[in-house]
DSSP file (Angstrom, degrees, kcal/mol; ACC not computed):
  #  RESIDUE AA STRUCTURE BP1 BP2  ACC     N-H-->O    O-->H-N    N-H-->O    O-->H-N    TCO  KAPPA ALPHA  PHI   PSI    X-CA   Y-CA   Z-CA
    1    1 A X              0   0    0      0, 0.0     2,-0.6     0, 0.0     0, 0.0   0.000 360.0 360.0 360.0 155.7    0.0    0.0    0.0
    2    2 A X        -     0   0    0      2,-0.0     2,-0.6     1,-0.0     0, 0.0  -0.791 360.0-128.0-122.5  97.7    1.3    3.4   -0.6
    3    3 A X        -     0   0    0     -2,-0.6     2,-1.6     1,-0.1    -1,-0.0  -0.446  22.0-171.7 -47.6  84.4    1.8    5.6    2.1
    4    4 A X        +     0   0    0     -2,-0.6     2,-0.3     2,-0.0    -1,-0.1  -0.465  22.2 159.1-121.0  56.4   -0.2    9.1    1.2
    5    5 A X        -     0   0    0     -2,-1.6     2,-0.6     2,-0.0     0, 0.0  -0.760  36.0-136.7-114.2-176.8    1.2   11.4    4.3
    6    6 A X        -     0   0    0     -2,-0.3     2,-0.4     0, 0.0    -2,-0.0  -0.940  21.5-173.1-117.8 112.5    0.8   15.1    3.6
    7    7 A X        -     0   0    0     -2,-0.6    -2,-0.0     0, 0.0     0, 0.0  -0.946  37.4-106.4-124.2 146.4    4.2   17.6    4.7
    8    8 A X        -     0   0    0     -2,-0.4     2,-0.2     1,-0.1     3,-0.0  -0.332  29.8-101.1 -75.8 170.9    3.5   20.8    4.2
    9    9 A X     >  -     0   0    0      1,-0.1     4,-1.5     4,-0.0     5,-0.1  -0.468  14.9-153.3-101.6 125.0    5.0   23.4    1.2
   10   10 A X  H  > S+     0   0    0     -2,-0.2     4,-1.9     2,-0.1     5,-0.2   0.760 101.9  67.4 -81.7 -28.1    7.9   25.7    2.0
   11   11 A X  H >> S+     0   0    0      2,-0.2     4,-2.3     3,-0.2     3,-0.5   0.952 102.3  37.6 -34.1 -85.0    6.5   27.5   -0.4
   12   12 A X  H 3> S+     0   0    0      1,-0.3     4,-1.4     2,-0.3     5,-0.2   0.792 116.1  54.5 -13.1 -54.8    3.0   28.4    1.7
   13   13 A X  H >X S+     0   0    0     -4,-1.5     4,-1.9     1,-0.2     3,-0.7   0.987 113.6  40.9 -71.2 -44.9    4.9   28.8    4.9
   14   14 A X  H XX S+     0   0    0     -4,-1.9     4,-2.5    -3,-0.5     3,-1.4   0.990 120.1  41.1 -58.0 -66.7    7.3   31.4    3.2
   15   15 A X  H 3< S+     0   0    0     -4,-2.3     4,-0.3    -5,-0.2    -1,-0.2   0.577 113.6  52.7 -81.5  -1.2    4.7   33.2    1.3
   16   16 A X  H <X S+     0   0    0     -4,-1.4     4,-2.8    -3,-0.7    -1,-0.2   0.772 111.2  50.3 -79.0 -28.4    2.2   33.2    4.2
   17   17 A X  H <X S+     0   0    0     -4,-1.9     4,-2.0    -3,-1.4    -2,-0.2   0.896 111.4  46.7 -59.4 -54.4    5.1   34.7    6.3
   18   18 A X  H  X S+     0   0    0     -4,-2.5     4,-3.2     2,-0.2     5,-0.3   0.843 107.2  59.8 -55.0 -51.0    5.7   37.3    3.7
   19   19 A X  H  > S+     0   0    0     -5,-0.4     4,-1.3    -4,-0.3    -2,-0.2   0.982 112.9  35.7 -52.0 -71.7    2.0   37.9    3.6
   20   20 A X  H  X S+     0   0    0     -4,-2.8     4,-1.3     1,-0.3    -2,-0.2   0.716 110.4  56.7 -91.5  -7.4    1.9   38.8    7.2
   21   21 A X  H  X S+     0   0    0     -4,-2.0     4,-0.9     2,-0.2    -2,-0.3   0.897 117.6  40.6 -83.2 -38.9    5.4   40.8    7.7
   22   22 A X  H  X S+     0   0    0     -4,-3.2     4,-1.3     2,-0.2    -2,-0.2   0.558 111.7  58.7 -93.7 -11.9    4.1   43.3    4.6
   23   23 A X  H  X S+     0   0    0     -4,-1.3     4,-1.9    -5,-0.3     5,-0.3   0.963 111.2  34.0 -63.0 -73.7    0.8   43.2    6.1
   24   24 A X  H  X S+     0   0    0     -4,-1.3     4,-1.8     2,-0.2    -2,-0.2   0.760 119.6  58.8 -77.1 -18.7    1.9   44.7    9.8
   25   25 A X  H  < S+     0   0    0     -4,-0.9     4,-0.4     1,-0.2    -1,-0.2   0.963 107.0  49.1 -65.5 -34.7    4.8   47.1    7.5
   26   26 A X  H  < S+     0   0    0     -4,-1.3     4,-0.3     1,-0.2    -2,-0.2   0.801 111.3  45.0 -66.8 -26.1    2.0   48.5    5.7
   27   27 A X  H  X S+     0   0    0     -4,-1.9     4,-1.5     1,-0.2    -1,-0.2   0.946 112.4  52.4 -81.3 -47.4    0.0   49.3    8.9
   28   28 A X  T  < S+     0   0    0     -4,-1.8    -1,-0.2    -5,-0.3    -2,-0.2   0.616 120.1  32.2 -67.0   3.5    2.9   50.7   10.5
   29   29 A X  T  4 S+     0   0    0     -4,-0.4     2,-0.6    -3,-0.2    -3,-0.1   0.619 121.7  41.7-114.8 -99.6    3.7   53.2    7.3
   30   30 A X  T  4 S+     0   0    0     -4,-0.3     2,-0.5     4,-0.1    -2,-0.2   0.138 102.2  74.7 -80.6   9.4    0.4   54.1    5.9
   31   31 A X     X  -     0   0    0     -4,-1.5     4,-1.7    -2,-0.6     3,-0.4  -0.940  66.2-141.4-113.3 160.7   -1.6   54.6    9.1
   32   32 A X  H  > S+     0   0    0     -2,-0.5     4,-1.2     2,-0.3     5,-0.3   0.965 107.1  39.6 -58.4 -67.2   -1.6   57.4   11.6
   33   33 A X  H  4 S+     0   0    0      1,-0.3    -1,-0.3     2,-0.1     4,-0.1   0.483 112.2  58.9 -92.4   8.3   -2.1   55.5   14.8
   34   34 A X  H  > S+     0   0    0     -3,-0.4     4,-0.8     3,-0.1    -1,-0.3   0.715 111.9  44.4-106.8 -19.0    0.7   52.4   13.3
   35   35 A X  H >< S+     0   0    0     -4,-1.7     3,-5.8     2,-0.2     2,-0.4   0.614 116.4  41.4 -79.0 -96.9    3.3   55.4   13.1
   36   36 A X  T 3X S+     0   0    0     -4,-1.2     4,-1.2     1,-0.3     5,-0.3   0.678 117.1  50.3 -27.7 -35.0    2.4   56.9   16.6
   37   37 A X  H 3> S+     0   0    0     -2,-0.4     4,-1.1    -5,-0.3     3,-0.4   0.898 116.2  45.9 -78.4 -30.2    2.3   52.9   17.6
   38   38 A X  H XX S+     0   0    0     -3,-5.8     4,-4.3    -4,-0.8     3,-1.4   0.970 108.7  51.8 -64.5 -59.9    5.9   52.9   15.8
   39   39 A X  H 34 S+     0   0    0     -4,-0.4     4,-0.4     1,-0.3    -2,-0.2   0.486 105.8  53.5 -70.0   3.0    7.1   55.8   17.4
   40   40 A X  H 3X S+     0   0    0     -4,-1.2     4,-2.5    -3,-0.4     5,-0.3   0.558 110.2  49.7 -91.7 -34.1    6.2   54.4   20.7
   41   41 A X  H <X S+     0   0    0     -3,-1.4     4,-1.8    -4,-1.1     5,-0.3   0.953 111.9  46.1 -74.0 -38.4    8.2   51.1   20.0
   42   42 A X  H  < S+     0   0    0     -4,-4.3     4,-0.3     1,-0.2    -1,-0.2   0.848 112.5  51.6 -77.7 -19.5   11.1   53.0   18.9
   43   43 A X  H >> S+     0   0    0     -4,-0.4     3,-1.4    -5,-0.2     4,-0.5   0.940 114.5  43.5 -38.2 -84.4   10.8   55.4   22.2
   44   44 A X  H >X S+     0   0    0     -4,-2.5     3,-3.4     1,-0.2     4,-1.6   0.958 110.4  53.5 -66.8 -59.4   10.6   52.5   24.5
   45   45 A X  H 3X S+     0   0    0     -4,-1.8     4,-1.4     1,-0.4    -1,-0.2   0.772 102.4  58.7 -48.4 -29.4   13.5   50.4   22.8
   46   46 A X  H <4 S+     0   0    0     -3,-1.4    -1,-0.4    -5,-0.3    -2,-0.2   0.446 111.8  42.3 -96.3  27.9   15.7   53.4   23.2
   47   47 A X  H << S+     0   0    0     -3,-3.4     4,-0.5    -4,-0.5    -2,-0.2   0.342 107.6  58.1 -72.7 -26.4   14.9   53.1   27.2
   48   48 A X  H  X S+     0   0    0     -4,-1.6     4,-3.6    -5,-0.3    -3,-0.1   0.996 103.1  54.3 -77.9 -67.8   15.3   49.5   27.0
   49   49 A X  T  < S+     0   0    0     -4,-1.4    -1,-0.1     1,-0.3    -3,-0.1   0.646 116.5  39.1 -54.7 -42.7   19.2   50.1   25.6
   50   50 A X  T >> S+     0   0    0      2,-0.1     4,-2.0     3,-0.1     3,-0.6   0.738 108.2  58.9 -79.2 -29.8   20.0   52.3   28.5
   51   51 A X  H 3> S+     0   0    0     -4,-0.5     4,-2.3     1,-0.3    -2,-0.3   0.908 111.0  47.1 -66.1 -44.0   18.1   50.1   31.2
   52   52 A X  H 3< S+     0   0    0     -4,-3.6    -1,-0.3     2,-0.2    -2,-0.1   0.041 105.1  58.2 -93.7  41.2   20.6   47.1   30.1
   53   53 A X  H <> S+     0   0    0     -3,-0.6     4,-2.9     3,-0.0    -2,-0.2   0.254 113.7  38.7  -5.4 -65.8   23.7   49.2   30.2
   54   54 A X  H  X S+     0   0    0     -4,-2.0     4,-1.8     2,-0.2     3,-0.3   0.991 110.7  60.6 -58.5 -51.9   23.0   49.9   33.8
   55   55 A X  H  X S+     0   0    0     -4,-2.3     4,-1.7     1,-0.3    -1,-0.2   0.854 108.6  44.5 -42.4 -56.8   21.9   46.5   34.2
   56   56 A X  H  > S+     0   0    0      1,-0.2     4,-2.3     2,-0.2    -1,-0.3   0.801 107.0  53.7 -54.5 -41.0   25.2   45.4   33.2
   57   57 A X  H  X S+     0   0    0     -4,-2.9     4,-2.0    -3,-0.3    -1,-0.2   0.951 105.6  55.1 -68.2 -49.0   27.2   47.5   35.1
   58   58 A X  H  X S+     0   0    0     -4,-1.8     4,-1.3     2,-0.2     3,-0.5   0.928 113.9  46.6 -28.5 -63.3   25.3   46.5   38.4
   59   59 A X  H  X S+     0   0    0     -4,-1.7     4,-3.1     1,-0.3     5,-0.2   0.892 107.0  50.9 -62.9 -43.0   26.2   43.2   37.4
   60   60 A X  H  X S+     0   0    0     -4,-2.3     4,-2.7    -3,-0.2    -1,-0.3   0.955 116.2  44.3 -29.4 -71.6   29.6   44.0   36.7
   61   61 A X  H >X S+     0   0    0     -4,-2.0     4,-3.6    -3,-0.5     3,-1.2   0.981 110.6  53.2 -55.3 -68.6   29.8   45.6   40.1
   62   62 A X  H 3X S+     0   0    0     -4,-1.3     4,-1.4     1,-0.3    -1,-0.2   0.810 110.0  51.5 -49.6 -66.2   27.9   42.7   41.9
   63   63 A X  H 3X S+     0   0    0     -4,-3.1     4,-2.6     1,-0.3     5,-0.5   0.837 111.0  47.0 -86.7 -37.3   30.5   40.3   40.3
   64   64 A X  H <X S+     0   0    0     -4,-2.7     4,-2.0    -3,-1.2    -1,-0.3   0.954 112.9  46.1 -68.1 -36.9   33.7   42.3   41.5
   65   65 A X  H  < S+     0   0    0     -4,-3.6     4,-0.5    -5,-0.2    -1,-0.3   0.703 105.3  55.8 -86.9  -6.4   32.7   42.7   44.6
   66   66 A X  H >X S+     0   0    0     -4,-1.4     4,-1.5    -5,-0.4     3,-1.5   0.935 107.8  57.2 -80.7 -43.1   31.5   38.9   45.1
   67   67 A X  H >< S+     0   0    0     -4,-2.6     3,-1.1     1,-0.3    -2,-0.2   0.967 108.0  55.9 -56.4 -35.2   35.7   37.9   43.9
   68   68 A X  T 3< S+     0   0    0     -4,-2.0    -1,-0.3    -5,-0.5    -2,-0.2   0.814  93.5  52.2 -85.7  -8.4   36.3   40.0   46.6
   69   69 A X  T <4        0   0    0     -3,-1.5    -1,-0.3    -4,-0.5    -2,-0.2   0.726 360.0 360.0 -80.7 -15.7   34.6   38.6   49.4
   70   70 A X    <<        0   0    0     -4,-1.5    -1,-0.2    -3,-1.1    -2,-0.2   0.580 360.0 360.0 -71.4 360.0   36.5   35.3   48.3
């Protein structure tokens, strides 16, 4: 008997992919509230970039000062 099983098309998955990354560019370009909604990500992401800079350096710190209790 001749086994029939079904794997899906890289094709589909790619061009479904495609489908929904130009979907969500297009919202974020051509509409009002998906630029504000942009300009909120890009706003918080440059907070993020300074929040892990400190982070590190606390850790940094954290880590010298633990060799030195050894």
């Amino acid at each position: 008997m001749k086994n029939n099983e079904q794997h899906p098309q890289p094709f589909w998955s790619g061009f479904s992919l495609g489908l929904v990354s130009g979907s969500v560019i297009m919202y974020m370009i051509a509409t009002k509230r998906g630029r504000e909604t942009l300009r909120k990500l890009l706003d918080h992401s440059e907070t993020l970039e300074t929040n892990i800079e400190h982070i590190l350096e606390a850790l940094q710190k954290n880590t010298l000062l633990d060799k030195e209790d050894d």
